[in-house]
N, C-alpha and C positions, 0 to 999 in steps of 0.2 A: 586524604580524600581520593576516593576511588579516579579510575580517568572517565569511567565514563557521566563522573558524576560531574569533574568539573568539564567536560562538551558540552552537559547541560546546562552550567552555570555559564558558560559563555556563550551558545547559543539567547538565552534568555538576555544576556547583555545587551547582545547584537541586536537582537528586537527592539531592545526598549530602546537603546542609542545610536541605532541603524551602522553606527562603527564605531570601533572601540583600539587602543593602541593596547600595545604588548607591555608596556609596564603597570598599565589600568587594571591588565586580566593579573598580570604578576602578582598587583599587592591584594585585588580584592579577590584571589584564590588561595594566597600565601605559599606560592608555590614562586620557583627560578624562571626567569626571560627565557632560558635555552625549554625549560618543562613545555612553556605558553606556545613557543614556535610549534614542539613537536607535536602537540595537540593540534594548535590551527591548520597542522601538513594534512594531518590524518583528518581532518575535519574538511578541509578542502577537495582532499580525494574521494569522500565520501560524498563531494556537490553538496555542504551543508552552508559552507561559506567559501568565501575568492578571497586569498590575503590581497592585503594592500600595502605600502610602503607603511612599514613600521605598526603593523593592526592589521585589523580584517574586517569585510565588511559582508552585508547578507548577500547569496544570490538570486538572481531575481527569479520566481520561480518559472517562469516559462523558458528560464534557458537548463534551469536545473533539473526539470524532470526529461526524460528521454524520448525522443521522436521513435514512434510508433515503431519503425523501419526499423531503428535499431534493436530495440526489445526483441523482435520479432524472433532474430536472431541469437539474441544472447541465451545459452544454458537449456539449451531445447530438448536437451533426455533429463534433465531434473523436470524440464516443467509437465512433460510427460508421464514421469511417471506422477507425478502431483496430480494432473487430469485423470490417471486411473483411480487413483483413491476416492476422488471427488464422487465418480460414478455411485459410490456407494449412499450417496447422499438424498439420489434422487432416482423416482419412481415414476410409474404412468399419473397422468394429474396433477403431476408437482406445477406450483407457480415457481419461478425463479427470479429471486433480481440475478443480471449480471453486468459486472462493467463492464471498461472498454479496454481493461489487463489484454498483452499477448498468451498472460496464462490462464485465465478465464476462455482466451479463445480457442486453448487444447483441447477444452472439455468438449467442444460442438461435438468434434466428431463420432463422438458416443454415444451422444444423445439420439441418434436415432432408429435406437434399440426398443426408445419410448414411446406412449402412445397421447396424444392429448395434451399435451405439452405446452403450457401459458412462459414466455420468456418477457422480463422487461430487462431492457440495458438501454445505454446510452452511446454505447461503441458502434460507430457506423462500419467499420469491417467488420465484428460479431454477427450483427444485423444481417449483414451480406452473408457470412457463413452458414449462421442459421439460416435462411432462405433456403439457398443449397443443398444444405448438408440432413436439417430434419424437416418435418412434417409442423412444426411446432406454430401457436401464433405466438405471433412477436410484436411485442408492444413497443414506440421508442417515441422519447418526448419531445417537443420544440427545442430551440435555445442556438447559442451561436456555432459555431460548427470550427474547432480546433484541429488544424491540419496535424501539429505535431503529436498529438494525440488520437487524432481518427476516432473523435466523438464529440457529442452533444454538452454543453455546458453553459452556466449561466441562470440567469436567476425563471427563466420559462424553465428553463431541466428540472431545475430544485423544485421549484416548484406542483411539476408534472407529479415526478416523483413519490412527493413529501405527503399526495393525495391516496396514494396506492401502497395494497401490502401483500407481504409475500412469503412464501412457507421457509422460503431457503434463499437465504444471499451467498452469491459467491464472486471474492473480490479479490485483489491484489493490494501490494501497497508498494514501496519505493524501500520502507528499513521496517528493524523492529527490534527494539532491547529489552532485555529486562524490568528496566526503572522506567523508560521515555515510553513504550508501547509500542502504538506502530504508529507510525509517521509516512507522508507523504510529502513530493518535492511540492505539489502545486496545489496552493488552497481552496479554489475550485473543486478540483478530483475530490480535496480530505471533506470538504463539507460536502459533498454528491456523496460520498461513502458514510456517512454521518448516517445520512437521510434511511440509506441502504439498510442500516445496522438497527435502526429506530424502530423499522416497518417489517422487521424480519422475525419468524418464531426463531429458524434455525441460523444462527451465523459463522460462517464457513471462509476464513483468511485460506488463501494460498499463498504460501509466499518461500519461494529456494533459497536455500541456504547462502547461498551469494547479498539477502539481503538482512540475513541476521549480523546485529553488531552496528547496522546503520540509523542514524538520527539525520532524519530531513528538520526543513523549515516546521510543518505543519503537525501538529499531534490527530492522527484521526481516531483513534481509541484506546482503552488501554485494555486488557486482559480479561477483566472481568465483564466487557462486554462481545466478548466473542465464546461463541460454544466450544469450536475445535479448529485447529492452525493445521493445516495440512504441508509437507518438507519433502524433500525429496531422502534425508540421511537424520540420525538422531542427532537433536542440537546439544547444545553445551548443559553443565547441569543448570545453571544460573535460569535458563529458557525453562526449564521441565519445572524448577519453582517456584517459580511467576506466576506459570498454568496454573497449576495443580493450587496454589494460593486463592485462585481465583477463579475454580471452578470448568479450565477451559482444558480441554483433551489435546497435546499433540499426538497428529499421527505421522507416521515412515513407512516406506516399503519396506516389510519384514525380510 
């Protein structure tokens, strides 16, 4: 068994029995205690699980996905050049979904090369940049207001949302594998991305290479629902066919 096959058979554990001990994963992986640890290290480093004495247990997702502030900072010339790619995507008239990604929020500033420009997101700094930054209207919905996220959430958002549709989503996520898809820390985010992907002709992942290889809590889609992944560098071959199995274009700065 592949490793990243059984992160998924332990993540799935961990769900269904919220914790699980190191001989449990042992015998129903059929693999050794020292295997089970090394998986739970990487699987912890990854924010998918926090060991406990003797097992591991889920993390909770709002301590798992990352406060705004920090993203903000993390990998800021991948996500850049990721925002010039994206340009390609969209035109005067375009409708957009966008989250409330820090990489979603690289694209603002290109955008106002555009003319006419319909934005809906749920990111209260996006909002704020787009104001600024384009000419654009900007749509945003009710819902509770997450500081460590710097946006709208909850069942008024999903809702707004789940009403409206749009030519082009463009979104982020937390990981993304070959077999799991992409995944997010916070089930909120993955179900508002849900919505996003539903109501969308075009769907447009961004997501740097920092977050291939990662398995959060949450599945938010798998391959065959997104059109094209946008990276900063060419990923592994395993990534390229996944895609291409299912229809979906990566692209990289050439």
């Amino acid at each position: 068994m592949f490793e990243e096959e059984r992160h998924n058979k332990i993540l799935n554990m961990i769900n269904s029995k919220k914790s699980v001990k190191v001989h449990e994963l042992s015998e129903a992986l059929y693999v050794s205690t020292a295997t089970v640890r090394r998986d739970l290290a990487k699987m912890e480093k990854a924010g998918v699980i926090k060991r406990s004495h003797g097992g591991a247990v889920l993390v909770d997702s709002s301590s798992a996905e990352s406060a705004i502030s920090v993203r903000e900072l993390e990998n800021i010339k991948e996500k850049k050049k990721i925002a010039g790619l994206a340009i390609s995507f969209i035109s005067s008239n375009s409708v957009i979904f966008m989250d409330s990604s820090s990489t979603a929020g690289m694209v603002i500033p290109y955008l106002s090369q555009f003319k006419y420009l319909t934005v809906i997101t749920n990111g209260l700094k996006n909002a704020l940049l787009l104001s600024e930054k384009t000419d654009a209207k900007i749509y945003m919905p009710g819902g509770i207001v997450s500081t460590r996220s710097n946006s709208l959430l909850g069942s008024d958002t999903l809702d707004y949302l789940s009403n409206l549709n749009a030519g082009l989503a463009i979104f982020s996520c937390s990981g993304l594998t070959p077999n799991n898809g992409v995944t997010d820390a916070s089930f909120e985010q993955s179900k508002l991305k849900r919505a996003l992907i539903r109501n969308s002709k075009v769907r447009v992942l961004l997501c740097d290479s920092s977050k291939f290889g990662g398995i959060y809590m949450c599945r938010t889609c798998g391959f065959e629902e997104l059109d094209y992944i946008l990276t900063d560098k060419k990923p592994q071959t395993g990534f390229m066919e996944a895609a291409a199995k299912h229809g979906c274009e990566i692209l990289w700065p050439q």
